[in-house]
C-alpha positions in Angstrom: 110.1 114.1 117.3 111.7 110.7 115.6 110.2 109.5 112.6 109.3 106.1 112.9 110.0 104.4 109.4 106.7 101.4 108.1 107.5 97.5 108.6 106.8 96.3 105.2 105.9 93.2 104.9 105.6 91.1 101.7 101.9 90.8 101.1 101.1 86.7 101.5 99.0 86.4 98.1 102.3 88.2 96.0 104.2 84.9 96.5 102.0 83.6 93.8 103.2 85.8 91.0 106.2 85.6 89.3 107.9 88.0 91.4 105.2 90.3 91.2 105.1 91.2 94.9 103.6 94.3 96.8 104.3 95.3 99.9 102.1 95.8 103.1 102.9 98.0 105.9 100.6 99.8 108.9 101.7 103.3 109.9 100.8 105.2 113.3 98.6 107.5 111.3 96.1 104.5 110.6 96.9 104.0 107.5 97.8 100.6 105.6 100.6 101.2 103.1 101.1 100.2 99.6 104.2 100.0 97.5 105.8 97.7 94.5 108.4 95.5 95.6 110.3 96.0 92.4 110.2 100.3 92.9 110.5 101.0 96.6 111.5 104.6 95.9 108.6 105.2 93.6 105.6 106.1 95.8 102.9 104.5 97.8 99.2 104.1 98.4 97.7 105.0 101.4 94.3 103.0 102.3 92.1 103.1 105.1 92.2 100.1 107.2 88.5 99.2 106.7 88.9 100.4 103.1 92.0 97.9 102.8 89.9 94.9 104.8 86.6 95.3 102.6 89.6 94.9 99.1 91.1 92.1 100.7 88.0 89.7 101.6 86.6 90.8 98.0 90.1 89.4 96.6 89.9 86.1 98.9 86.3 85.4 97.6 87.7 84.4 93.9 
């Protein structure tokens, strides 16, 4: 079985930050990924997508 690595992408709001960027990926498990930009090797979080949607339009309202 190959292990098929996340496409991170550059979250769109972190360009706003001073270089304080996260990163976005999907996975085939369902899952939307979470990691610092600045620490790849340092861990993740691991959201559901509805869970991740609901924190995103909360964050788009302000």
């Amino acid at each position: 079985m190959d292990v098929i690595e996340p496409r991170w992408r550059t979250a769109s709001r972190s360009s706003n930050n001073g270089g304080d960027c996260v990163e976005v990926a999907d996975n085939l498990a369902g899952r939307v990924l979470v990691r610092d930009s600045k620490d790849r090797a340092g861990g993740m979080l691991s959201f559901a997508p509805e869970v991740w949607r609901i924190f995103v339009a909360a964050r788009s309202e302000r």
